[in-house]
N, C-alpha and C positions, 0 to 999 in steps of 0.2 A: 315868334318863338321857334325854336328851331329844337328838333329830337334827333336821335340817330340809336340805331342796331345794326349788328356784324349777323349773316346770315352765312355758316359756315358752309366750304362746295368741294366744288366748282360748280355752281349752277350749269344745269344744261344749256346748252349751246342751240342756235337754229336747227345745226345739222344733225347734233341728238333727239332733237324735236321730232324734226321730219322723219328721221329714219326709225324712231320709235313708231309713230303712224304710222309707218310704213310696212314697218315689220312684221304686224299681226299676232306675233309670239305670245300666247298670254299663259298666263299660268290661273288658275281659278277666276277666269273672267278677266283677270287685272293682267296690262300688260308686263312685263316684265324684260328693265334692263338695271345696267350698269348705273344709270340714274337715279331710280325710282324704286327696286327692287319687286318685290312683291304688291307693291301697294299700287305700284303705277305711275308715273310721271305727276301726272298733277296732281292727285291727293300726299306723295311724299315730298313736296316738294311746298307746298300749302299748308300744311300741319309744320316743316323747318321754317316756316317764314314766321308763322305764327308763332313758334314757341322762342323763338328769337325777339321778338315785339313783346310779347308778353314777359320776356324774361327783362327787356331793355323797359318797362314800364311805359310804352309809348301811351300816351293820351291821344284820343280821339278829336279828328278835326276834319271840318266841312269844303276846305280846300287849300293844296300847297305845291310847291314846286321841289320834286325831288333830285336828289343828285347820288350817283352811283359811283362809289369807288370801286373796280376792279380789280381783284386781287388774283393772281394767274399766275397756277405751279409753271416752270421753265420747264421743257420737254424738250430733249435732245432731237430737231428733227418735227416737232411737234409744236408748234403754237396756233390759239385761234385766231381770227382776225376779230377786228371791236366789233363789224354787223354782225358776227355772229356769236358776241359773247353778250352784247346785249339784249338779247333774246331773252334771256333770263328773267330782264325786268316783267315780264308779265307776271310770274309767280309772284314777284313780290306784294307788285300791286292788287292782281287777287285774294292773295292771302291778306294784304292788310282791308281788303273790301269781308272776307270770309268773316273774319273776325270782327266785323262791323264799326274797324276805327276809320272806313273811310266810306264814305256814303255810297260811291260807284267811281269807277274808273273811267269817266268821260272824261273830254276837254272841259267841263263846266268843273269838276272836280281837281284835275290834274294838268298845271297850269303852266307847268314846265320838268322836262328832261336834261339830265347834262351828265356824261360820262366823262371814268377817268381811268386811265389805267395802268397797273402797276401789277412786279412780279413778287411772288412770294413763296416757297419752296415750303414753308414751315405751316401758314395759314392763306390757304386759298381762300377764296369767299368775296362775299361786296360787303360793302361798308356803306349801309342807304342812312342820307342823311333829309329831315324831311324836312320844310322853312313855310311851315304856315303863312296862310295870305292873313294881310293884314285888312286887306281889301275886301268891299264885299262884291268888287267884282270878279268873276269864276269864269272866264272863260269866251264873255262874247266880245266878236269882232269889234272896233269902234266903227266910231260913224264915217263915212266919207266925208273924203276933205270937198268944202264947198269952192266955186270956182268966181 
């Protein structure tokens, strides 16, 4: 089975990560950027994932392989690179863990990543699409080949 929801952005990037930790700036406890606003990186960014999933009616599943479309405004002078636009996926995946459609974000859980990436001026954002295991195997190594 396969689901998908658009999580409007541009998610934050690596380098807005780090320089958010980095920064200290906070406004009532919470830090406060260009990201996050008031609330903070992870919780406004966790609550967009969520209400994205909830609006996209995703169903709850115990393990799948997601794939990320990247959708990235054109900036004169400005573009990121893909390590650091995929940075982003961690929100996704906790917020789909927050909202309890996906059990935890390990490798038993989370059985494959694959990015893509495209420009878009009008609607930035990913486009996560999720392909449920059919399998009820999650994640472990197989066995060594015998000799």
């Amino acid at each position: 089975m396969s689901q998908s929801f658009f999580i409007p952005g541009p998610l934050p990037g690596l380098n807005e990560i780090i320089d958010a930790r980095a920064s200290g700036w906070t406004v009532g406890g919470k830090r406060h950027d260009r990201y996050g606003g008031k609330k903070g990186l992870k919780p406004y960014w966790h609550e967009a994932v969520q209400a994205a999933a909830i609006g996209a009616r995703i169903k709850p599943m115990q393990a799948a392989h997601f794939a990320f479309e990247w959708y990235e405004p054109k900036r004169r002078g400005m573009s990121r690179d893909p390590d650091n636009i995929t940075a982003g996926q961690k929100f996704v995946l906790d917020g789909l863990v927050g909202l309890g459609l996906l059990p935890d974000d390990n490798r038993h859980r989370v059985l494959g990543l694959s990015h893509s990436f495209k420009w878009s001026q009008d609607r930035p954002g990913v486009l996560v699409t999720i392909r449920e295991s059919d399998d009820e195997t999650t994640g472990d190594a197989p066995d060594s080949p015998q000799d």
